[in-house]
N, C-alpha and C positions, 0 to 999 in steps of 0.2 A: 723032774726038771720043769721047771715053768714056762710056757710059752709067752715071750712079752711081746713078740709080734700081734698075736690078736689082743692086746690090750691098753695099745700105746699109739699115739700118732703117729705117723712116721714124717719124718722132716720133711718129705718132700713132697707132703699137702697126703689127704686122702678125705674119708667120709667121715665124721663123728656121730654118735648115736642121742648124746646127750647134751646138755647145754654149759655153756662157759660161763660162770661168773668170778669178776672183776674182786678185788679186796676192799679197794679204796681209787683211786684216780689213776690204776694202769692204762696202758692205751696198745693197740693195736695196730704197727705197722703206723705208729705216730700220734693214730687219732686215738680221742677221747672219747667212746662210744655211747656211754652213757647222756654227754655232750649233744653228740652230733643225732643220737637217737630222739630227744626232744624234740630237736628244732626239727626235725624229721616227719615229728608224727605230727608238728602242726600246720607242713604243707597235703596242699588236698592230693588224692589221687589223680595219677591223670595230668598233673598243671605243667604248662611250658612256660619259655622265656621269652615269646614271641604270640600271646593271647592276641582275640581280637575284641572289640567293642562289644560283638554280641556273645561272647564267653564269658565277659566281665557280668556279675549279676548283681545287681542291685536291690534294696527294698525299697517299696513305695511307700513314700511319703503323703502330705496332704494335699500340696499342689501337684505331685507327681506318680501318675500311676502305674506308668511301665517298670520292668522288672532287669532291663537291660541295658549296659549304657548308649548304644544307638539309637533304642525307640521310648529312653529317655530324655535323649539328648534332642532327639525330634520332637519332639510333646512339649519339651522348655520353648524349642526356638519359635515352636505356633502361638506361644505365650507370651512374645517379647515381642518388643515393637523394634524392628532393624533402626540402628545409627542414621541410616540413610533415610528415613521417614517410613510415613502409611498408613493404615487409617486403624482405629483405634475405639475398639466397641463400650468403652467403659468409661466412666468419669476420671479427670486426675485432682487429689485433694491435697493442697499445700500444708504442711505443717504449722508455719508459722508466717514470716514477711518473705519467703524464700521468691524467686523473681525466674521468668521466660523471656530468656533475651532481654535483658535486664530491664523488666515490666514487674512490678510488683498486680498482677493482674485482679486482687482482690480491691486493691483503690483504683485502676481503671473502670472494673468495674463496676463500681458503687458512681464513678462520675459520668459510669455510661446509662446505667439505670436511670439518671436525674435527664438525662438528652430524649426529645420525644421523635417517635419512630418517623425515617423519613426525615430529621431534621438538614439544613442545608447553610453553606455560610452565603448564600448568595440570594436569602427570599425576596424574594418580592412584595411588594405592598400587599397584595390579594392573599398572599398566604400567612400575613399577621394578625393574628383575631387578636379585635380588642374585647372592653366590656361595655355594654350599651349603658350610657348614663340617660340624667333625665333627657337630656336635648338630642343626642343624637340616637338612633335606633339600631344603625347599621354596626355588624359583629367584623368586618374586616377595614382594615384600614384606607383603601382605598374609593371605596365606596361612603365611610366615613366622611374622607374632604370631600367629596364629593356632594353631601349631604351639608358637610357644614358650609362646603361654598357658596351652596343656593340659600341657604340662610344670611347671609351677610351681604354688605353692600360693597361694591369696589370702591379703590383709594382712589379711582378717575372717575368716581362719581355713579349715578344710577338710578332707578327709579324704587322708592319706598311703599309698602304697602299699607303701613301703620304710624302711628303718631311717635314723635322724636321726645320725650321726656329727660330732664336733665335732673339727676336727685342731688338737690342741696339747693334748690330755687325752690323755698319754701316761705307760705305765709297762708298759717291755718289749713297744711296742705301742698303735695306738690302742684308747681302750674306748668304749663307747658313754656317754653322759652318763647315763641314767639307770642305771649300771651303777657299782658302789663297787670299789676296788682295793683287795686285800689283797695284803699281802705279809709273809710270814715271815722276818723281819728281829732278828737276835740282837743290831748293833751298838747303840750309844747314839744313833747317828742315822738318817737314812733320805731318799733324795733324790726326792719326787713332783712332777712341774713340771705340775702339773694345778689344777686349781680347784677341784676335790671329788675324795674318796677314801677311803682307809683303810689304816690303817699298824697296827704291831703291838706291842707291849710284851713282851716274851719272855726278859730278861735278867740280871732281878735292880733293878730299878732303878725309880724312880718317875720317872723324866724322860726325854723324849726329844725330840731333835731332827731337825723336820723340812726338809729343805733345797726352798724351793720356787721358782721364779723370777718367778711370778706375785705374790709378795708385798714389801711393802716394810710401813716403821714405820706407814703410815696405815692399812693393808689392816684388815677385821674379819676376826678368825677362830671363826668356830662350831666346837665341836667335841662334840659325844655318843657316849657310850659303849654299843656294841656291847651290842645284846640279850644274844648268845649267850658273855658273860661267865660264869663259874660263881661266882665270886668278888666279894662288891659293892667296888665301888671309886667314888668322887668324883672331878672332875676340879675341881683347886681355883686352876687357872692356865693362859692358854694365851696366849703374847706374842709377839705380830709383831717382827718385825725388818726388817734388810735380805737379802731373798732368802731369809728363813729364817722360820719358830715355834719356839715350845718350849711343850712341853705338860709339866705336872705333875700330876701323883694322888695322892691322898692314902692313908695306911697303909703297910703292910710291904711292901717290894720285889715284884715280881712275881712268882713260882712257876712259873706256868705260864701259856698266852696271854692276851693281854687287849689285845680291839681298839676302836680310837678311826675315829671319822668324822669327816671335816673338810668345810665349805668357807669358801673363799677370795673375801671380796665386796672390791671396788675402788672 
């Protein structure tokens, strides 16, 4: 007679010596064990449902060389500069026109490079250097006018230390304005492009013309006769034209010299 007591489970649980295997997708008391044995063997030993920061492990990366997420998590934030500011060991490089506080800071400072250090909106004369030209010497501006002042004479007047020369009172040369031109001139005319002078009578003639460029038909012409005349003579005509006078004297032809003074008002 067989004993099936030592061969058999008994339903009301006991030991088994050997192992169970499944057919195809049976399950035990519901589950699928095959199932739940996977997902089983791909949690670690040991893991709960309430870890903490330093259980979590981590691999280090290239900014990051802790191994945990607390003294990763620390090692990042020594690396970041807080929301709130602070100071900052490293350069920062824009990508492109990107903008701080809406400064595109790569054309500030290209127009700050061009400002020289120490610039101010409020200089002063003594802080403008100029460039020393022929006349003046002095590198700042104030010292400048100052230099140019003592060169120059006031508009109330003052005293001169050199001769007054006026360019365009020419004949054969400039002369000085308070200086009369004579010239020994035999023809009937005579060419002074000056505004005061002296010209000469010498040829037999009572008339002469003088060619001047400073005159036209509105010009006045002054003209007196030469102290050092020997001869008395009147001057009974003297008429502007275009670029020209004509002066007339009265009595017999000339002989011998006889000088006239002119000027030329506009």
């Amino acid at each position: 007679m067989l004993n099936w007591t030592t061969e058999k489970l008994a339903l009301a649980g006991g030991e088994m010596s050997g192992n169970i295997t499944m057919n195809g997708t049976e399950t035990v008391d519901g589950r699928d064990l095959s199932v739940d044995g996977a997902k089983l063997d791909a949690i670690e030993a040991g893991a709960t449902a309430d870890q903490t920061a330093a259980q979590v492990v981590s691999t280090a990366t290239t900014n990051i060389a802790a191994l945990t997420v607390q003294t990763a998590l620390a090692e990042l934030d020594d690396e970041k500069l807080a929301l709130a500011g602070g100071e900052m060991s490293g350069n920062i490089t824009m990508n492109g026109t990107e903008t701080v506080d809406g400064r595109d800071l790569s054309v500030d400072g290209a127009k700050l490079d061009a400002i020289e250090a120490g610039a101010t909106a409020d200089q002063t004369a003594a802080q403008v250097v100029s460039t020393a030209t022929a006349n003046i010497a002095a590198l700042t501006v104030q010292t400048a006018l100052a230099e140019l002042d003592a060169e120059k004479l006031a508009l109330a007047g003052g005293t001169m230390s050199g001769d007054l020369t006026v360019v365009g009172l020419t004949v054969n040369g400039e002369v000085a304005l308070n200086k009369s031109i004579s010239i020994n001139n035999t023809s009937t005319s005579v060419t002074i492009n000056a505004i005061a002078g002296r010209f000469r009578f010498q040829n037999g003639t009572t008339t002469k013309t003088v060619l001047n460029s400073f005159v036209d038909p509105n010009s006045i012409i002054i003209c007196t006769i030469s102290g050092t005349n020997g001869i008395p003579r009147t001057i009974t005509s003297c008429v502007a034209g275009v670029g020209q006078f004509i002066v007339t004297i009265n009595g017999d032809p000339v002989t011998d010299q006889f000088d006239i003074n002119f000027l030329v008002i506009n």
